[in-house]
KOLLUM-721401 format. One line per 8 residues: their letters; for each residue y, x negated, z of C-alpha. Coordinates in nm, 3 decimals, padded with zeros to 5 digits. Layout:
A) Y/X/Z | ...
//
This chain:
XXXXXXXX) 00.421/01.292/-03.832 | 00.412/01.097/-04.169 | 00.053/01.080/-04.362 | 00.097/00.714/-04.446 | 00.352/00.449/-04.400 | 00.465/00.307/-04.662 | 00.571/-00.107/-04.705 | 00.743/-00.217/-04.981
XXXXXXXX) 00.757/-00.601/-05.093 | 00.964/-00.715/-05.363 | 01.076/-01.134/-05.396 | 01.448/-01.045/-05.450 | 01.698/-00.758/-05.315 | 01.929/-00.857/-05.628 | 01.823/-00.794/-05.962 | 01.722/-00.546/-06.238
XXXXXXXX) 01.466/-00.250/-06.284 | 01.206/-00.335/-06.042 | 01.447/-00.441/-05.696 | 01.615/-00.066/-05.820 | 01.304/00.098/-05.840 | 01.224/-00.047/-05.460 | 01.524/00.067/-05.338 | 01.550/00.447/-05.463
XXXXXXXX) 01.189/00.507/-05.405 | 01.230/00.380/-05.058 | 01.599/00.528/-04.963 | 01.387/00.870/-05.103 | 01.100/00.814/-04.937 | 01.316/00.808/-04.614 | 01.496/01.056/-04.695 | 01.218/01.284/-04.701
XXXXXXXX) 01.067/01.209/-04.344 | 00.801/00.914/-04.480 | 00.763/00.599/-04.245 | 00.904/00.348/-04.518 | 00.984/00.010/-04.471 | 01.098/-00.238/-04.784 | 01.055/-00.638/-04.744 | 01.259/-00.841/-04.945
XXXXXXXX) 01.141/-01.242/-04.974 | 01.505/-01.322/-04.980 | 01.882/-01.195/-04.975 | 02.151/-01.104/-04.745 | 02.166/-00.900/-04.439 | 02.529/-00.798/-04.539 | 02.322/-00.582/-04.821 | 02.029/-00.424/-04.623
XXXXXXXX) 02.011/-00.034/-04.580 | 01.815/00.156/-04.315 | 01.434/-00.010/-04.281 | 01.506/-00.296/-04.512 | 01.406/-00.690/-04.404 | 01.491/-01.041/-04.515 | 01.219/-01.224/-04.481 | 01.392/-01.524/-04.546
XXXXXXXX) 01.165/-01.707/-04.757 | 01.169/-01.856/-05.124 | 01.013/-01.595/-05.412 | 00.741/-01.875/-05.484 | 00.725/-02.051/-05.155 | 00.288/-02.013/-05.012 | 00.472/-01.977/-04.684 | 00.541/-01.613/-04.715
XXXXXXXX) 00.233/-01.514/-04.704 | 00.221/-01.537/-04.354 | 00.513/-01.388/-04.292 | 00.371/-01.085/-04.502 | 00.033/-01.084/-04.338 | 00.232/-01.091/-03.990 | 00.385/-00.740/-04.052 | 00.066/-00.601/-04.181
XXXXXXXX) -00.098/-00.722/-03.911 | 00.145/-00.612/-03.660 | 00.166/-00.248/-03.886 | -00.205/-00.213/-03.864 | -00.244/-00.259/-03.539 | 00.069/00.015/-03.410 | -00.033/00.260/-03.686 | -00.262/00.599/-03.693
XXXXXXXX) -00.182/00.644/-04.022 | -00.289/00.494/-04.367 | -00.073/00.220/-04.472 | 00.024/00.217/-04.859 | 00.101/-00.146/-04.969 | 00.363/-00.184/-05.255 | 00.414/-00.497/-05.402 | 00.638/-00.571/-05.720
XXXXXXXX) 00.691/-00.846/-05.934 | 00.416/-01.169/-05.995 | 00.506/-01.342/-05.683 | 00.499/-00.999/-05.497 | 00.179/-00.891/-05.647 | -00.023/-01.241/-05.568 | 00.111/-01.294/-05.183 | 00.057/-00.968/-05.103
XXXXXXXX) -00.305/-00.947/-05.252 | -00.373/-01.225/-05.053 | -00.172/-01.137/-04.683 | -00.391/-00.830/-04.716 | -00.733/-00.977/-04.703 | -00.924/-00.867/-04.434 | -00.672/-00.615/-04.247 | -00.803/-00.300/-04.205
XXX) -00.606/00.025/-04.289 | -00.449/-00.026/-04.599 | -00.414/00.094/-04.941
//
């Protein structure tokens, strides 16, 4: 059994140093028996690995915050573990800071 799960959010699958960074940390953190999941704001489904989502949103559009607070929601409620937030980039940082408020469970 994992000691945390870990979520990812990052407002682009495409790009430089940081969507990288997502993507290695998570593939590793999979491949070493973590509960890792990686959220992109937007992209293609033609491009996702294993435990990677679309959420189909724009990078700076208010609305993804509830799609963000949805799956923490839903995560905090179906986990016994610690949840480990990871947000990247400005727009990743801010929504995420602000899904979070209030859930219990997470780091």
């Amino acid at each position: 059994m994992p000691v945390a799960t870990v979520l990812h959010f990052i407002p682009n699958l495409q790009g430089g140093g940081a969507e990288n960074l997502v993507r290695n940390l998570h593939s590793s953190l999979i491949n070493n028996g973590a509960d890792s999941r990686a959220f992109y704001f937007r992209g293609t489904n033609r491009e996702l690995r294993s435990e990677e989502h679309i959420l189909g949103r724009s990078a700076r559009s208010p609305r993804v915050i509830l799609a963000i607070r949805k799956i923490l929601k839903q995560t905090a409620i179906a986990s016994e573990v610690p949840i480990v937030v990871h947000a990247h980039l400005t727009w990743g940082l801010y929504y995420v800071a602000l899904a979070s408020l209030g859930i219990p469970n997470l780091i």
